[in-house]
Every structure is written in C-alpha cells, then in structure tokens.
MARDRENPA-453084 format. One line per field, with one value per atom (N, C-alpha, C, O): atom name; x negated, y, z. Coordinates in nm, 3 decimals. Example, Ala and Ser with C-alpha at 12.3 -4.5 7.8 and 13.67 -1.06 7.14 Angstrom:
# MARDRENPA-453084
atom: [N,CA,C,O,N,CA,C,O]
u: [-1.319,-1.230,-1.320,-1.424,-1.285,-1.367,-1.290,-1.341]
v: [-0.569,-0.450,-0.330,-0.332,-0.225,-0.106,0.003,0.114]
w: [0.780,0.780,0.780,0.846,0.708,0.714,0.787,0.804]
//
This chain:
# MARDRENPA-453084
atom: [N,CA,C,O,N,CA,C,O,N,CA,C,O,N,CA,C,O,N,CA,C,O,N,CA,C,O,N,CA,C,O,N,CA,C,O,N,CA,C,O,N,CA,C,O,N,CA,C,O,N,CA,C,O,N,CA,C,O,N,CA,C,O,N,CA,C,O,N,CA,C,O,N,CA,C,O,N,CA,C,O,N,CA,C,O,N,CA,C,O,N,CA,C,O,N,CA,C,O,N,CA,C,O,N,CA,C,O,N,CA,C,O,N,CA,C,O,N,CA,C,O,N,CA,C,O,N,CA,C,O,N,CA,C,O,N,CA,C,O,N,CA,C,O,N,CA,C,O,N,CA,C,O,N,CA,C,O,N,CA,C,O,N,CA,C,O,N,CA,C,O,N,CA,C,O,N,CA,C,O,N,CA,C,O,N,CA,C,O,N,CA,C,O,N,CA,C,O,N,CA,C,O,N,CA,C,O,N,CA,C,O,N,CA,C,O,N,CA,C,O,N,CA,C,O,N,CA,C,O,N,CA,C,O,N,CA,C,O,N,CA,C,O,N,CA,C,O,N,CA,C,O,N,CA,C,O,N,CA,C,O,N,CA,C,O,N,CA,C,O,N,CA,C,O,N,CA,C,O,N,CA,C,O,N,CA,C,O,N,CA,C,O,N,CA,C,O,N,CA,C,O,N,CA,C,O,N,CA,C,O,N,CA,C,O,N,CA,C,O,N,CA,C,O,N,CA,C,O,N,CA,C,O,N,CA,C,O,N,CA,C,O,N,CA,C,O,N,CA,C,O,N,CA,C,O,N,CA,C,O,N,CA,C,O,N,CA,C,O,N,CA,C,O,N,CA,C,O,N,CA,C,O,N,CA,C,O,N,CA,C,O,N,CA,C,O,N,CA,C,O,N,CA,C,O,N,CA,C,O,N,CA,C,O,N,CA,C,O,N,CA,C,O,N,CA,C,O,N,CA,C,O,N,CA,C,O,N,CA,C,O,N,CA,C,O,N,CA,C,O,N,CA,C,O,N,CA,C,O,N,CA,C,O,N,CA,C,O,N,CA,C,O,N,CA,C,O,N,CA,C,O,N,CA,C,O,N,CA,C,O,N,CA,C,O,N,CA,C,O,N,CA,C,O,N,CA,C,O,N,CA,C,O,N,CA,C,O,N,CA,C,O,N,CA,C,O,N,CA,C,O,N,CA,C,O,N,CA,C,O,N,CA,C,O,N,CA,C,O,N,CA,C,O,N,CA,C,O,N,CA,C,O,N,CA,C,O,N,CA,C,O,N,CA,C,O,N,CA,C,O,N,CA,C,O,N,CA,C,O,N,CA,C,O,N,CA,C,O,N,CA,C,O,N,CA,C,O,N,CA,C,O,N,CA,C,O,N,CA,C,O,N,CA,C,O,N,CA,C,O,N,CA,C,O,N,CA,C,O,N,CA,C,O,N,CA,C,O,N,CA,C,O,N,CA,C,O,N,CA,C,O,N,CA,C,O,N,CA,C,O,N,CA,C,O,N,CA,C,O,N,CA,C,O,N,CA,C,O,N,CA,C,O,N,CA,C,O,N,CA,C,O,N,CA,C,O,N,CA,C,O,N,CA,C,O,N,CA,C,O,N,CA,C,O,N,CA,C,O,N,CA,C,O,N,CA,C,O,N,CA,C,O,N,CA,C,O,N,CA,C,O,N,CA,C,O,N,CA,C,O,N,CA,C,O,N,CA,C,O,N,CA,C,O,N,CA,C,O,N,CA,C,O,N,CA,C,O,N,CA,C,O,N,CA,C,O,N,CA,C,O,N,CA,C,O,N,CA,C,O,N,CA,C,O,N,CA,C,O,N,CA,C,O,N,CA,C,O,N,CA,C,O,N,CA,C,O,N,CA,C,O,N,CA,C,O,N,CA,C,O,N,CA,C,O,N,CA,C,O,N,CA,C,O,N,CA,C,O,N,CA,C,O,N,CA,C,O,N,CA,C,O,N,CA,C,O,N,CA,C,O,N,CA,C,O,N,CA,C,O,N,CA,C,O,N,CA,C,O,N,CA,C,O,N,CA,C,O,N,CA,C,O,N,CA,C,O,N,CA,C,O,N,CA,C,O,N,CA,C,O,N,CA,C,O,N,CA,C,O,N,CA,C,O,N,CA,C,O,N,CA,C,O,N,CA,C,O]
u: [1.341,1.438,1.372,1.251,1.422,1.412,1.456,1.577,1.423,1.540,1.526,1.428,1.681,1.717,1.768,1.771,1.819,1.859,1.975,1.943,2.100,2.184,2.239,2.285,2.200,2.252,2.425,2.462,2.512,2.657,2.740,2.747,2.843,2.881,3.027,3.082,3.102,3.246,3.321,3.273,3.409,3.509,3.564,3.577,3.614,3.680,3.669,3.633,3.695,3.681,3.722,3.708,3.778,3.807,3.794,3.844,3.717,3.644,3.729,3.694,3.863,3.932,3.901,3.849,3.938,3.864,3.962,4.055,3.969,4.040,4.141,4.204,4.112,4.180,4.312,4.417,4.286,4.374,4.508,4.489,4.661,4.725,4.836,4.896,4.846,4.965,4.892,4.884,4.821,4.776,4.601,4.519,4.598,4.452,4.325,4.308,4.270,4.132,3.972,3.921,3.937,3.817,3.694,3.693,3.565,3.493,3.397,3.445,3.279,3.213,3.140,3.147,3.085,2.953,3.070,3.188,2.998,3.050,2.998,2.898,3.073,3.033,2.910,2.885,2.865,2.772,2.875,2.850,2.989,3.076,3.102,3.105,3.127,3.148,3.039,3.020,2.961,2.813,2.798,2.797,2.786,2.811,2.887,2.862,2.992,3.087,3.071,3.127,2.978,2.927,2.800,2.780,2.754,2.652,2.698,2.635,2.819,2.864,2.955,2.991,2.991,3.066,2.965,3.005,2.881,2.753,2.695,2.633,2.732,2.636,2.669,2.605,2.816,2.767,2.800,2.871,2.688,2.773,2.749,2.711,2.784,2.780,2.642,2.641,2.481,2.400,2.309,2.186,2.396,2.315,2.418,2.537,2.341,2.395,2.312,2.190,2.410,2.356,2.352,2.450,2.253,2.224,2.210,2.089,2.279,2.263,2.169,2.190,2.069,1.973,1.963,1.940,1.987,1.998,2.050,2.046,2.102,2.264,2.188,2.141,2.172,2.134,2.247,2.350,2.275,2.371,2.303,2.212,2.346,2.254,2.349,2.312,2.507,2.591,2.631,2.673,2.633,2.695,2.872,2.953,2.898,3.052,3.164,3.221,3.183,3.357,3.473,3.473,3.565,3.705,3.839,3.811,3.911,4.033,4.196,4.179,4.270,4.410,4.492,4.539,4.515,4.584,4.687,4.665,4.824,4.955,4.983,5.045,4.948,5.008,5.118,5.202,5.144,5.264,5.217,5.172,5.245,5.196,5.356,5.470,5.282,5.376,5.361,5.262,5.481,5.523,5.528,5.599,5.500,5.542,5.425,5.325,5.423,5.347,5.441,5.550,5.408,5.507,5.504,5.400,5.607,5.589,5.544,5.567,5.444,5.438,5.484,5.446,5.647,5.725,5.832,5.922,5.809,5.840,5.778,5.825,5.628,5.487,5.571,5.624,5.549,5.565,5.734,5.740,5.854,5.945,5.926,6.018,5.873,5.807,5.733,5.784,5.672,5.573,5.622,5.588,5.695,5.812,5.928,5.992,5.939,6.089,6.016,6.073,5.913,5.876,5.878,5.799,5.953,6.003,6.083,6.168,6.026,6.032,6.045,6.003,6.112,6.096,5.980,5.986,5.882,5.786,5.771,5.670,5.847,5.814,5.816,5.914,5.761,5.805,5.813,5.724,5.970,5.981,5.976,6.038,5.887,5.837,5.924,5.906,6.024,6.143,6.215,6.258,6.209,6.246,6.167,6.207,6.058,5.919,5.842,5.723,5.873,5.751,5.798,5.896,5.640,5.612,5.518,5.452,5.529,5.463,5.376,5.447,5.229,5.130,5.047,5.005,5.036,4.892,4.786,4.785,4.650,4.542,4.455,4.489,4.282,4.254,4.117,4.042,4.068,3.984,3.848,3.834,3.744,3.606,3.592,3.577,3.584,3.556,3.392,3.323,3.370,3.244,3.141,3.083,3.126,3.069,2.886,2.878,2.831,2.701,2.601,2.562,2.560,2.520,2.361,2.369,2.251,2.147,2.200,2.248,2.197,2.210,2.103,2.069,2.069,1.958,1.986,1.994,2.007,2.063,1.915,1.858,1.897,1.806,1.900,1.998,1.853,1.941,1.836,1.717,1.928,1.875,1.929,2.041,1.837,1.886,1.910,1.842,2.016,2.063,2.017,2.042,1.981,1.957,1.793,1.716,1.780,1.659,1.639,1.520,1.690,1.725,1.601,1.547,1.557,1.435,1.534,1.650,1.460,1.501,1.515,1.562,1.463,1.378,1.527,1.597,1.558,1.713,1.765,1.700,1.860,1.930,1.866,1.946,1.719,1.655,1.684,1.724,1.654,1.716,1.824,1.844,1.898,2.029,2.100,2.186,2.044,2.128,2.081,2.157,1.921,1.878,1.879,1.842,1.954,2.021,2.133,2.137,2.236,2.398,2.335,2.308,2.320,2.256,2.203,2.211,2.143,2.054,2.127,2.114,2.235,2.362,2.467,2.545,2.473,2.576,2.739,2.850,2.666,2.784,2.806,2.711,2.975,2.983,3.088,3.119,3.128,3.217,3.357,3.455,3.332,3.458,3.468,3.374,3.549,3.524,3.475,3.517,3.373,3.314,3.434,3.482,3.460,3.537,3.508,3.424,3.567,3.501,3.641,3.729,3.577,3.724,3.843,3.889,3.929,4.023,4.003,3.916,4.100,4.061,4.139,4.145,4.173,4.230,4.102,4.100,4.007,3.867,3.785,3.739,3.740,3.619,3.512,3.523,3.380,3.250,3.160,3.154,3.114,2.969,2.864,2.834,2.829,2.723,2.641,2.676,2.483,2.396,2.242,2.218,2.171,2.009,1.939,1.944,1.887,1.856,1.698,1.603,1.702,1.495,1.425,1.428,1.381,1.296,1.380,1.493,1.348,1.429,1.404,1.290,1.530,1.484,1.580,1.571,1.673,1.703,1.751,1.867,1.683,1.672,1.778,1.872,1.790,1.871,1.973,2.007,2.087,2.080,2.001,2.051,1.920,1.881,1.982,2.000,2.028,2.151,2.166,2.187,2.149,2.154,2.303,2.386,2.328,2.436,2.498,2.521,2.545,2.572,2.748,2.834,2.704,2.825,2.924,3.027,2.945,2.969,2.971,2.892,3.097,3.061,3.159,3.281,3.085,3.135,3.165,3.112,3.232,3.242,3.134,3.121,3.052,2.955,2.999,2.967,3.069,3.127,3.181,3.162,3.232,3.367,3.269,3.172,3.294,3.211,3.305,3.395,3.316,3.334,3.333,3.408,3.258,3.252,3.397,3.394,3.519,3.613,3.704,3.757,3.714,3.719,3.884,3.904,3.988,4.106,4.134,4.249,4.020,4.047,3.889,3.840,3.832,3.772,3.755,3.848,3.646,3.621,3.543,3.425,3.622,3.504,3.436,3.475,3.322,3.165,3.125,3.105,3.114,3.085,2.920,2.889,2.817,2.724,2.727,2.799,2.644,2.628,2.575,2.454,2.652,2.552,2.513,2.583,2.361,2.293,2.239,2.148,2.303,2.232,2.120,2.148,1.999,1.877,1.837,1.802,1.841,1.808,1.875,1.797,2.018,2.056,2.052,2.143,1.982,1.969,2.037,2.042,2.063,2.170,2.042,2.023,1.960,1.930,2.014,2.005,2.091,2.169,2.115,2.072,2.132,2.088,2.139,2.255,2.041,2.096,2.226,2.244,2.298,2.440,2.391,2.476,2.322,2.282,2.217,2.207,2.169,2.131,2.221,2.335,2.144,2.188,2.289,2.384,2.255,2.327,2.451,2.550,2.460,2.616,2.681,2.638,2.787,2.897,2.990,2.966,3.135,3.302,3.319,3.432]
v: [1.116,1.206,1.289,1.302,1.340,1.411,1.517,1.508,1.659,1.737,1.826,1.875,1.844,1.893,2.048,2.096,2.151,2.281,2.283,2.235,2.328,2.353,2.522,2.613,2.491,2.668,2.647,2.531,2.726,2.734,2.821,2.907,2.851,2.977,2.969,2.892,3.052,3.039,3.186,3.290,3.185,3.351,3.367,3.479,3.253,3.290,3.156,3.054,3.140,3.084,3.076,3.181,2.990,2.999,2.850,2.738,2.907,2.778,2.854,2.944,2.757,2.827,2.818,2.719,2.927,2.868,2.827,2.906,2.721,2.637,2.667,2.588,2.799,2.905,2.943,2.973,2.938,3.044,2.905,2.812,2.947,2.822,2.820,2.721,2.984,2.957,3.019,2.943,3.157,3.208,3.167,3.149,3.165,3.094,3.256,3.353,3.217,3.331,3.246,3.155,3.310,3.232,3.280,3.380,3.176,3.257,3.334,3.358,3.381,3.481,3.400,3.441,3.313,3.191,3.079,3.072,3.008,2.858,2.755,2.789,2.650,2.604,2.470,2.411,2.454,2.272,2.201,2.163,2.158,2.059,2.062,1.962,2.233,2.244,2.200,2.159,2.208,2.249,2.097,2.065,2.003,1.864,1.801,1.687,1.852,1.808,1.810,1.725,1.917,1.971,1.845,1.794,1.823,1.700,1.617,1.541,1.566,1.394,1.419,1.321,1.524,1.559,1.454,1.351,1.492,1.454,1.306,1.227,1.299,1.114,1.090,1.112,1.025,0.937,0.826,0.779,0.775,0.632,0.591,0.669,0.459,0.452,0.382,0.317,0.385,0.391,0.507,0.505,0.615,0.777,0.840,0.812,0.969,1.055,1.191,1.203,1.292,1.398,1.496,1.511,1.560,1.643,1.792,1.811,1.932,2.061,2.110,2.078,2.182,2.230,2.388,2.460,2.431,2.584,2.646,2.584,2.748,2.819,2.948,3.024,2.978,3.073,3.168,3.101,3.308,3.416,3.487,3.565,3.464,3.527,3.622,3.696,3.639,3.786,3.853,3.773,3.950,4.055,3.974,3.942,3.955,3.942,4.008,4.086,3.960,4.051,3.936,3.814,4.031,3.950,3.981,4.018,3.961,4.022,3.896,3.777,3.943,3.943,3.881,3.961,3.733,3.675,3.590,3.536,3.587,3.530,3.428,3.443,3.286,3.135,3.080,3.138,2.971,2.901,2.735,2.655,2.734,2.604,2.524,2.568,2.357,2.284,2.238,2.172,2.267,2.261,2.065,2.059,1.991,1.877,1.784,1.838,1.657,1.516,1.428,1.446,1.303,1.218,1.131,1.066,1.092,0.976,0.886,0.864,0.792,0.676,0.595,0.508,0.607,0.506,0.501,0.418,0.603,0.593,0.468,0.362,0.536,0.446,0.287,0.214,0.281,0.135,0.025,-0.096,0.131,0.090,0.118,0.072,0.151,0.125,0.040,-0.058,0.018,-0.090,-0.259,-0.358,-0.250,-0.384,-0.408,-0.510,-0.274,-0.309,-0.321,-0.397,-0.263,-0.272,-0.147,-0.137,-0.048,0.069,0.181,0.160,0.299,0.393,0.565,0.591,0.649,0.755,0.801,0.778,0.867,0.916,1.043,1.103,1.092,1.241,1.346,1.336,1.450,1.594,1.704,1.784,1.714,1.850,1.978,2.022,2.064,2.199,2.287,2.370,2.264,2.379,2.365,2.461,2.261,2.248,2.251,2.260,2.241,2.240,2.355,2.347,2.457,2.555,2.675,2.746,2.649,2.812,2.906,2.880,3.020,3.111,3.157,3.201,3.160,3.222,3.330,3.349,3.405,3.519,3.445,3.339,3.527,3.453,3.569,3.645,3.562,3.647,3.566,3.531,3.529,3.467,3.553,3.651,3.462,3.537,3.568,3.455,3.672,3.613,3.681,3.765,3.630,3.632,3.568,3.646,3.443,3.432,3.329,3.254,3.349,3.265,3.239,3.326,3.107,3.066,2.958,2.885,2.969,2.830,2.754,2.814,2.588,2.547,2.414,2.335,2.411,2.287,2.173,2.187,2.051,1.947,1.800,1.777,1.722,1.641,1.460,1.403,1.441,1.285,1.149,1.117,1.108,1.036,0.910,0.907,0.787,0.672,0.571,0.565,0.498,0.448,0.254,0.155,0.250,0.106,0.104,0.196,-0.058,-0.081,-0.055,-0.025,-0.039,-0.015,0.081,0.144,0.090,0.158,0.259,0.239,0.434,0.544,0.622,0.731,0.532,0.610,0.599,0.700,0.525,0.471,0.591,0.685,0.647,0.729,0.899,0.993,0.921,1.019,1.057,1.167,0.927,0.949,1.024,1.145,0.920,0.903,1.037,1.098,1.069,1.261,1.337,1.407,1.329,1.413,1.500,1.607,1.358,1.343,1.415,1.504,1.382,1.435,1.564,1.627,1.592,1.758,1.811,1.922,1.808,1.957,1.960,2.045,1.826,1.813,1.907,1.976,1.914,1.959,1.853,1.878,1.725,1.646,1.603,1.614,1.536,1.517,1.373,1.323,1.324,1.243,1.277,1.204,1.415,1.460,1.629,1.701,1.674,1.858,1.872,1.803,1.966,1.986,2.135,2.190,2.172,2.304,2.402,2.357,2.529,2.563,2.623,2.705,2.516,2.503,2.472,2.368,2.534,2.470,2.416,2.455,2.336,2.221,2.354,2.337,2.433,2.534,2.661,2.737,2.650,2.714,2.645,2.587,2.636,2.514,2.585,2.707,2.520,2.610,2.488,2.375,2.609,2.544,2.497,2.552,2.405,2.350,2.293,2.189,2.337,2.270,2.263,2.306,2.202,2.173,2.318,2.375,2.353,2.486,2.487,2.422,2.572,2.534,2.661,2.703,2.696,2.864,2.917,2.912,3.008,3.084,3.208,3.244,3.268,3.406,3.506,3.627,3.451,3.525,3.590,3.560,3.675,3.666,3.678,3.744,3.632,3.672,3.730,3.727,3.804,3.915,4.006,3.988,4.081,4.146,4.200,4.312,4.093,4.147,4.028,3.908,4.101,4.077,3.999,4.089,3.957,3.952,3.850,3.750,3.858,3.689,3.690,3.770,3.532,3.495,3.470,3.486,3.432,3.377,3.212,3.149,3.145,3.068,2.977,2.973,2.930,2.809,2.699,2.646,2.646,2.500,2.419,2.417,2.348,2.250,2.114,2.087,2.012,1.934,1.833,1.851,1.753,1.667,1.558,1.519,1.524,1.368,1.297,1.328,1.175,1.036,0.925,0.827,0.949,0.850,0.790,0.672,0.859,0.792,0.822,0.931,0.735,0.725,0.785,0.843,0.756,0.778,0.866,0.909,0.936,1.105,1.178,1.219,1.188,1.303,1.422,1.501,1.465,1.623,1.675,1.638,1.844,1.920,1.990,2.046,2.003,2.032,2.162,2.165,2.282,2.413,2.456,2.368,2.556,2.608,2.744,2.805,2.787,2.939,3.007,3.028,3.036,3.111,3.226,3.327,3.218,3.392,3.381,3.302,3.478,3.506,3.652,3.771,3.588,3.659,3.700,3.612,3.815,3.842,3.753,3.696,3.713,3.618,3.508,3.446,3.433,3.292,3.223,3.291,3.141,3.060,2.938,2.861,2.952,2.776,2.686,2.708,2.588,2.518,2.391,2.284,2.437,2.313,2.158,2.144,2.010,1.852,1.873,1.921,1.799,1.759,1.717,1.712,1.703,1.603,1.708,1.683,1.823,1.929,1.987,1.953,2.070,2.091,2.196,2.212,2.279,2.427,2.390,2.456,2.223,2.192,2.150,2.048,2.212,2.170,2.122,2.124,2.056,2.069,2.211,2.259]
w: [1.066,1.005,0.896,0.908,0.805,0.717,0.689,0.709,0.640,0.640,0.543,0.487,0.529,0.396,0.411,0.525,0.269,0.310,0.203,0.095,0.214,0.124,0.112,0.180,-0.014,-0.057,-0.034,-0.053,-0.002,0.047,0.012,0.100,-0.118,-0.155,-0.158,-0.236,-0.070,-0.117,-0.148,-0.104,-0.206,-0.163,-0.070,-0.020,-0.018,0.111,0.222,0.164,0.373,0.481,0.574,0.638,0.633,0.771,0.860,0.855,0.927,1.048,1.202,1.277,1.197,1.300,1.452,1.503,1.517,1.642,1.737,1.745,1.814,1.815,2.001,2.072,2.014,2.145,2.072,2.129,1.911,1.896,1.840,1.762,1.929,1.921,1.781,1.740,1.714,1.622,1.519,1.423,1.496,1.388,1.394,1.484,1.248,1.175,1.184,1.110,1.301,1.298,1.290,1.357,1.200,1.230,1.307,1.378,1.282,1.365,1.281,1.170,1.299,1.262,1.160,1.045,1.180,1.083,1.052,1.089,0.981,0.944,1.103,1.166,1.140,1.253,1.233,1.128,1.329,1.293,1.255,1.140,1.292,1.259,1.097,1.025,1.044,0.883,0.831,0.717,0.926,0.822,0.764,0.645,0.887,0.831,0.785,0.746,0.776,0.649,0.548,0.480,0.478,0.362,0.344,0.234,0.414,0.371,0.359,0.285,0.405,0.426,0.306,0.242,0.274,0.149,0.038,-0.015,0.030,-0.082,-0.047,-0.118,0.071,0.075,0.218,0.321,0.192,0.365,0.318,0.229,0.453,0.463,0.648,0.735,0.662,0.843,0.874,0.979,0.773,0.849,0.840,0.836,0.839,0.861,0.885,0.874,0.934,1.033,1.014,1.003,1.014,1.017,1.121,1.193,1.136,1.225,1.215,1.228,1.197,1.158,1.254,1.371,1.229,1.292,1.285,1.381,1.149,1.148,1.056,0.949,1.053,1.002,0.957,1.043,0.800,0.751,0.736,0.736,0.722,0.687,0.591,0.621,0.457,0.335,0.288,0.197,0.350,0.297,0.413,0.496,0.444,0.528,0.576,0.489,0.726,0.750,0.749,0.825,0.648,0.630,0.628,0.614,0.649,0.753,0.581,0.467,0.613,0.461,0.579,0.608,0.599,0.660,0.539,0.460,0.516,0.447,0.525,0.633,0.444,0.488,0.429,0.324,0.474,0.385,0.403,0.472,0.352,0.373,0.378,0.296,0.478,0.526,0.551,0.560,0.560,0.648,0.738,0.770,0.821,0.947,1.005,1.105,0.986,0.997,0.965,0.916,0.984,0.932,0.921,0.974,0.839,0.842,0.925,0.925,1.025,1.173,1.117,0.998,1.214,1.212,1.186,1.107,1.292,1.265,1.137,1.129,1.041,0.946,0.872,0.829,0.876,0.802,0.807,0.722,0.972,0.965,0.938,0.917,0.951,0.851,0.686,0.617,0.650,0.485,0.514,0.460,0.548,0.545,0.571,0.507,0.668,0.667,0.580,0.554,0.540,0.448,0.297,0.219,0.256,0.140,0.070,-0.024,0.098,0.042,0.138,0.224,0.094,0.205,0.110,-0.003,0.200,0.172,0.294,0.415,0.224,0.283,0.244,0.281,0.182,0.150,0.219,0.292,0.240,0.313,0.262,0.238,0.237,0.158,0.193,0.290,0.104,0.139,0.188,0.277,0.123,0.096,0.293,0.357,0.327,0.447,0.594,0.710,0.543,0.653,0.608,0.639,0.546,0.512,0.607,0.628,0.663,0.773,0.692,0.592,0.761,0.670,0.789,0.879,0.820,0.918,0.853,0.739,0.987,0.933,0.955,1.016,0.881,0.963,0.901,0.811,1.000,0.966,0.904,0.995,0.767,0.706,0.749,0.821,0.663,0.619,0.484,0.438,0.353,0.238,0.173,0.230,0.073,0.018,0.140,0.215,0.151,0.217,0.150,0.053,0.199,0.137,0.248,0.326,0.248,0.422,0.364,0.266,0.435,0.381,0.489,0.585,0.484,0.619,0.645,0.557,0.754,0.765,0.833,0.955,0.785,0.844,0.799,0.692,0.957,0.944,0.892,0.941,0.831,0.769,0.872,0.863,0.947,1.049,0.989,0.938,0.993,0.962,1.088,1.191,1.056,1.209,1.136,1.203,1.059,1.059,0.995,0.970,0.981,0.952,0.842,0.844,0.692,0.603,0.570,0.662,0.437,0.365,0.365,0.329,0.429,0.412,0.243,0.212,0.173,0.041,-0.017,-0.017,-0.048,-0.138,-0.057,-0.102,0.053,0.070,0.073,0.073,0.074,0.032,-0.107,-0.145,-0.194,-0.329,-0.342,-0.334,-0.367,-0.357,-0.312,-0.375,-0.191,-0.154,-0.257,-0.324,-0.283,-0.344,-0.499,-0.547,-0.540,-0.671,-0.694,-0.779,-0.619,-0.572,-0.568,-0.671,-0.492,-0.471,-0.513,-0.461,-0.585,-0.725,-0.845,-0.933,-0.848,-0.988,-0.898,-0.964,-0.776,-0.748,-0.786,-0.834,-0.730,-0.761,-0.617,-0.539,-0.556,-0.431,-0.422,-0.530,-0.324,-0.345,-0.262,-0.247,-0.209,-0.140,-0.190,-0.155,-0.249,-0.250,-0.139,-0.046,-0.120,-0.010,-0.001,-0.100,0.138,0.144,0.280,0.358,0.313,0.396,0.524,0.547,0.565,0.689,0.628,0.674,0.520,0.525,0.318,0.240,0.295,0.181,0.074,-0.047,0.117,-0.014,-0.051,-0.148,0.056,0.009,0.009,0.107,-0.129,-0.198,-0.183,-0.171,-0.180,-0.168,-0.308,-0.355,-0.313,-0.434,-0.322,-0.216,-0.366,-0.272,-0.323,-0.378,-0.331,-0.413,-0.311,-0.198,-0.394,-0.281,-0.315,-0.424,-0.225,-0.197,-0.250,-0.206,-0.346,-0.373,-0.312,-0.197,-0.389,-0.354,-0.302,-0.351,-0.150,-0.062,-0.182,-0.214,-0.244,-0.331,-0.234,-0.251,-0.133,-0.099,0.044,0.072,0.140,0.272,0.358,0.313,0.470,0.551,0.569,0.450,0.636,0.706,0.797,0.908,0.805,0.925,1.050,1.097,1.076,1.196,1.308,1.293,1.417,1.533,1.657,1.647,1.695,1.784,1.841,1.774,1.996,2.062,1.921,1.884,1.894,1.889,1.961,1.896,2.088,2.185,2.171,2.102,2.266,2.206,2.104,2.087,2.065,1.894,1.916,2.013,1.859,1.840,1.759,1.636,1.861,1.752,1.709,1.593,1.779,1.718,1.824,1.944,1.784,1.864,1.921,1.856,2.012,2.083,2.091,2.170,2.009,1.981,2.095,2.100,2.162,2.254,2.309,2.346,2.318,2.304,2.155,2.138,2.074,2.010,1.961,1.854,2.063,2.032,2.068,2.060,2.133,2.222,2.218,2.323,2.116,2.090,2.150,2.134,2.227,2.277,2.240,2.233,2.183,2.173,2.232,2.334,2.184,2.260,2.187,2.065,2.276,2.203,2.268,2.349,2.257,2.265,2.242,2.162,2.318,2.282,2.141,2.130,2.048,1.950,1.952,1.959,1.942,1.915,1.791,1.766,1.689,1.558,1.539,1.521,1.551,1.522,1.372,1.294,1.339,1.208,1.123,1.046,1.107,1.021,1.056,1.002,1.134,1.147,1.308,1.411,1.303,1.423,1.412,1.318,1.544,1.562,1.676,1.797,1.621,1.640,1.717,1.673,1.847,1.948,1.930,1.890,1.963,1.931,2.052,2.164,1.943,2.054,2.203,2.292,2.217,2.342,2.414,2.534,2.376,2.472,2.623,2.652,2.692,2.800,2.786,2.862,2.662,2.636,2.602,2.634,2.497,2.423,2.532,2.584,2.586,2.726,2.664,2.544,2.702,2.707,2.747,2.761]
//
C-alpha cells in the first residue's frame, strides 16, 4: 500500500447521520466513507481500493441552520422497465409536485487533511496507478465532482504538499460515526460505525476489519 494526503476545502457540509429519520444533521468531522469518496472521486477503478486512515481538522466546527427543497420521490422501476419494453416512456419527476421543503443543520467553512492508503487488489504494476492518482491530484482534476456529503456542496480537493497548516488543538469523543457500509451482501449493505476520539485535531480511523468497527 501506499499512502497518500488530500488537502479538503468546502463552505459548507453535511455528512448526515443516519439516526436522524426526516431532518438533515450532520456530524461533527467528515466520515471514512466521505473521505473515500473524495479519492475514488480522482481515480478508481475495481483493482484498487482505498483505505482512510486519518482525518485531519485544519478549521474550527461551526454548524449554520439551512432550509432546502428537496424531492420527495424516485422514479419506479416498473416504470424503468415499461419504457424500456415499449420503447418510450415518461420518466420525468416533476418538482412542482414532489417538492418538500426540510431543515437541516449543516457544517460550513470547513477544511479537513485526510489520509487514505491505495491498496492494489491485482497483480498489476502499482506504478501506473501511483502515477496516474498522482497526476489527477496536484492538477486538481477528477472524474466525478468530488462533494461533501451532499452533491450540492462541492469541495476543492487537491494533493496535499507541505503541512503549512496545523491542526485544531481541540479535544473530544465524537461518539460514534459512521465508517462505512459492508458489502458482503451485496443487495443489502450494512453499516459499520466506530468510536471517534479527536485528539488535538486529528481522528485515527481504525481498518474496517478491526474489533472497535461494530454494526
């Protein structure tokens, strides 16, 4: 494995926590699950895998109470698949008829380092995808907007060089977080949370496979 650090900057955030069943709260940090999104944003493919290891806090947490308008709905399946046999379909979902309006309580100004190891799952020469990230990332180029929890807050995301800038000095259990979903069944996904304690700014983020990450 190899490992990499990404500088992480957005205005605003929310990594919801997933107790809460109608209004959008997030949690205190960005989670492992965001964190690797933000890498696979920049270079995946299905013979690597990433691994978050540790969660920098380089701005002070602040919260700001915003009201959206979301939609209420997805489009059925069995819509999908009468378009799909007939040839032609209304698939649309109109706003004006599905729009809810929620509170939620965001993060904004937020700026995070994060450390993720790039594990290669085949026999394949590691050097080509060392490249290859390494490139994407100091251009600050990606192949998905990278965003932060939800796809209407975009984050700058670039390869992190000289640490110029420290921590937080702040202390406190997170409780606990969501680190990320286990796959193992594939059509039913569970998530797997851990305890976070942030020491002077920093979250070290236990391997999925640890004793601390439960259901």
């Amino acid at each position: 494995m190899k490992r990499y650090c990404l500088s992480v900057v957005g205005e605003f955030a929310c990594f919801t926590r997933p107790e809460m069943k109608v209004e959008r709260v997030s949690y205190d940090i960005i989670t492992p699950s965001a964190a690797r999104a933000l890498f696979e944003a920049i270079l995946w493919k299905p013979a690597i895998r990433w691994h978050v290891r540790r969660i920098e806090v380089l701005k002070p947490i602040r919260w700001i109470n915003l009201r959206r308008n979301e939609v209420g709905a997805v489009i059925s399946t069995r819509n999908v698949q009468q378009a799909m046999t007939a040839g032609e379909g209304d698939l649309a979902l109109y706003v004006e008829d599905e729009r809810q309006q929620r509170a939620g309580l965001f993060l904004r100004d937020v700026a995070y380092r994060v450390h993720a190891d790039l594990e290669l799952c085949s026999a394949e020469p590691p050097q080509k995808y060392h490249e290859m990230f390494e490139r994407r990332a100091a251009k600050g180029q990606w192949v998905n907007q990278p965003y932060l929890g939800c796809r209407e807050f975009a984050a700058d995301v670039r390869l992190a060089g000289e640490v110029s800038s420290p921590a937080i000095q702040e202390s406190r259990d997170l409780g606990w977080m969501l680190h990320d979903l286990d796959f193992a069944q594939a059509s039913n996904p569970q998530p797997r949370f851990f305890r976070a304690q942030m020491n002077n700014g920093v979250i070290e983020v236990p391997s999925f496979e640890h004793a601390e990450v439960t259901q």
